[in-house]
N, C-alpha and C positions, 0 to 999 in steps of 0.2 A: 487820091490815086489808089488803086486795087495793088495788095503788095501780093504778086507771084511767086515771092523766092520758096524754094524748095520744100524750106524751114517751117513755112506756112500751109503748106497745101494739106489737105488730109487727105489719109493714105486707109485704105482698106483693106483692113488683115481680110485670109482668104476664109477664116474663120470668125467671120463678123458676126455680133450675137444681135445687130438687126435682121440679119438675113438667115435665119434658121434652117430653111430648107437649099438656100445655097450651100450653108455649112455643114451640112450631112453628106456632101458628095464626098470628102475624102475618107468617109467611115463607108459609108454604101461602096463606093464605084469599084473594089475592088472583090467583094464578094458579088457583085452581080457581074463583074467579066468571066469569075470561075464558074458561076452555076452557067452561062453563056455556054464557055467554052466546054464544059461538062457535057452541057446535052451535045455540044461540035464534037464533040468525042465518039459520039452513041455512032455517027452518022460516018466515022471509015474507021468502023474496028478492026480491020487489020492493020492500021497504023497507030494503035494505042498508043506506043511511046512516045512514038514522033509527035503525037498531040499534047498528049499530058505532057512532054518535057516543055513544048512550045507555051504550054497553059500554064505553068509554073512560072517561064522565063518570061511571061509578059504578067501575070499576078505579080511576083516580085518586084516590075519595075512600077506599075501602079503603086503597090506599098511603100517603096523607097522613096516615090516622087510625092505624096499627101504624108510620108512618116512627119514633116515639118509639123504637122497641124496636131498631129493625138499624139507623137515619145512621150508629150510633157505628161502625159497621164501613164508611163511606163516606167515606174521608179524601182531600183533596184531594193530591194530590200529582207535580209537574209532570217530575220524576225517568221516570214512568215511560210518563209522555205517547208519545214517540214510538215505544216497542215497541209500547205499545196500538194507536196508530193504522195500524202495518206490519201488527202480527197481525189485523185489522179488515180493511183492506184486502186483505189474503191469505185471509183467509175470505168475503172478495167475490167475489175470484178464481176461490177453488174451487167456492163454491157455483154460479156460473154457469158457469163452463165443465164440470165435471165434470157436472152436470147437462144438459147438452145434449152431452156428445163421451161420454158411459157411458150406456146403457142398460140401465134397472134398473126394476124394477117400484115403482111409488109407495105409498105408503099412503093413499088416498084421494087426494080435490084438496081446493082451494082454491075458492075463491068466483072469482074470475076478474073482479071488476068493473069494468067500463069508464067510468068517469064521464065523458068525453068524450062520449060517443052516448048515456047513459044522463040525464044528469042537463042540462036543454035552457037554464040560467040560467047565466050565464059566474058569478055574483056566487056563488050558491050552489054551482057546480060547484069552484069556488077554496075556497072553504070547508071542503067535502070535504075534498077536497084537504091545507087545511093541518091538519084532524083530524087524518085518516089518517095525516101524517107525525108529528104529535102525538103519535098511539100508536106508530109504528112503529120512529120514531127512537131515543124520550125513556121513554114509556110502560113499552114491551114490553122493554126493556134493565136497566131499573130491576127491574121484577118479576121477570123469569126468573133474572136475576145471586143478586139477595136468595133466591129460590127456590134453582135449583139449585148454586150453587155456593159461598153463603152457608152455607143449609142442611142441602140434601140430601149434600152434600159430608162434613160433619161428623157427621151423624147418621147416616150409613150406616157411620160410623169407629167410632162410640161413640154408640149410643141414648142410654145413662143420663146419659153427661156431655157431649154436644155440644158445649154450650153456654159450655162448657170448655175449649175447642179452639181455640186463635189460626186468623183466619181464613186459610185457604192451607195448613193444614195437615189432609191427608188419608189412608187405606190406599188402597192399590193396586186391593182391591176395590171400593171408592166410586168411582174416579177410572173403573173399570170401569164400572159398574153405572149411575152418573148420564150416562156417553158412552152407552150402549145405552139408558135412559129417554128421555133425550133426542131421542135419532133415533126411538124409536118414537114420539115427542110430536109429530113432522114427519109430510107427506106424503113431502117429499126428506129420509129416511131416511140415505140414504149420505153427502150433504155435509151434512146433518145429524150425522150422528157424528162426521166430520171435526172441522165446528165445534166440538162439545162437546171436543174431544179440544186441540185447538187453544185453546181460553178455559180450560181448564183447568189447559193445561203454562202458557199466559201467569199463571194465579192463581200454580199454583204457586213460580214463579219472582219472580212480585214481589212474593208473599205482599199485593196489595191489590184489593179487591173495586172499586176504584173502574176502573181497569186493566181489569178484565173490562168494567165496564159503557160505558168509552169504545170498549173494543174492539165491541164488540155494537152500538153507536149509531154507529160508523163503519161499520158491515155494511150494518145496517139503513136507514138514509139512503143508500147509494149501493147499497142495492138498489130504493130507492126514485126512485133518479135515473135508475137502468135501465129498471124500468117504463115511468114516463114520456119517455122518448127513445124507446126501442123497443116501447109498448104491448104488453108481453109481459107480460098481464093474470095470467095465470096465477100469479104472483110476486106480486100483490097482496095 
């Protein structure tokens, strides 16, 4: 007689390492709703907020519902705090000055928005405000780490067994191939490839995903402080 019980059935994790390309939907599916919702942005710029708050508050709820599958690759660890934060910092660096002392053709723009002139309520303009830094900081550091250097890192090593693969550990073609996606994933292309190249030698070297994402949240927050000091919307 076939035994049913519970005890017996197998059960398939959502990240099962026969099913490789199932198991990349919870590292993918959240950066392909932002770049989605990113171009849905282009399309009623006069309600930027109201889009990017809405694109944030549905990225977030994608990340929190697949966070199950990649935390275990998010380990706290204070060891490697202050390279992250020099390499974040030196990825500030260069993305700003090499960007304005090189000229180089862009790949598109950005949205450019000025919530200062744009948006006429000090209470709602602050709001804004601290969305945008919501995503910019915390948001957009969490998805792209888990994204490109989580997964795309390992799957470009080994399709079949990724998933298989301690994270930090990659070929030379991946470490290629995710620095060149990467910068075409930017309009700033060039300090875009830097970055990738740069959050990558930081993975490789402290083999911690958590490392990259402090470094990327130190980027992106004192890109954010740029902005705002020098209204150099364009960065927004």
């Amino acid at each position: 007689m076939e035994n049913t019980s519970s005890e017996n059935k197998k059960i398939t994790p959502p990240n099962d390492l026969s099913d490789p390309i199932r198991a990349a939907v919870p590292y993918a599916l959240p950066i392909v709703l932002f770049l989605g919702l990113t171009y849905a942005e282009s399309l009623v710029p006069g309600y930027y907020p109201v889009a990017y708050a809405t694109k944030i508050v549905m990225v977030t709820g994608v990340l929190m519902y697949y966070s199950r599958v990649w935390r275990k690759e998010i380990r706290w660890d204070a060891q490697v705090l202050p390279l992250a934060i020099i390499v974040g910092l030196v990825t500030l660096a260069e993305w700003i000055l090499i960007d304005k002392l090189i000229p180089y053709p862009a790949l598109g723009s950005r949205t450019g928005f000025d919530p200062t002139t744009a948006i006429s309520y000090p209470t709602l303009r602050w709001l804004f405000i601290g969305v945008r830094f919501f995503g910019l900081a915390l948001i957009v550091p969490v998805m792209e780490e888990v994204f490109w250097r989580s997964f795309l890192l390992r799957f470009i090593t080994d399709q079949e067994k990724w998933q298989g693969l301690p994270v930090g550990t990659f070929s030379m073609i991946a470490f290629i191939a995710v620095a060149v996606l990467f910068a075409l994933a930017h309009p700033e292309w060039l300090v875009a490839l830097i970055c990738a190249l740069l959050y990558a030698g930081l993975l490789y070297r402290t083999k911690s995903l958590f490392a990259c994402i402090v470094a990327h949240a130190v980027t992106n927050f004192g890109l954010g402080i740029y902005v705002l000091t020098t209204r150099d919307w364009k960065y927004w």
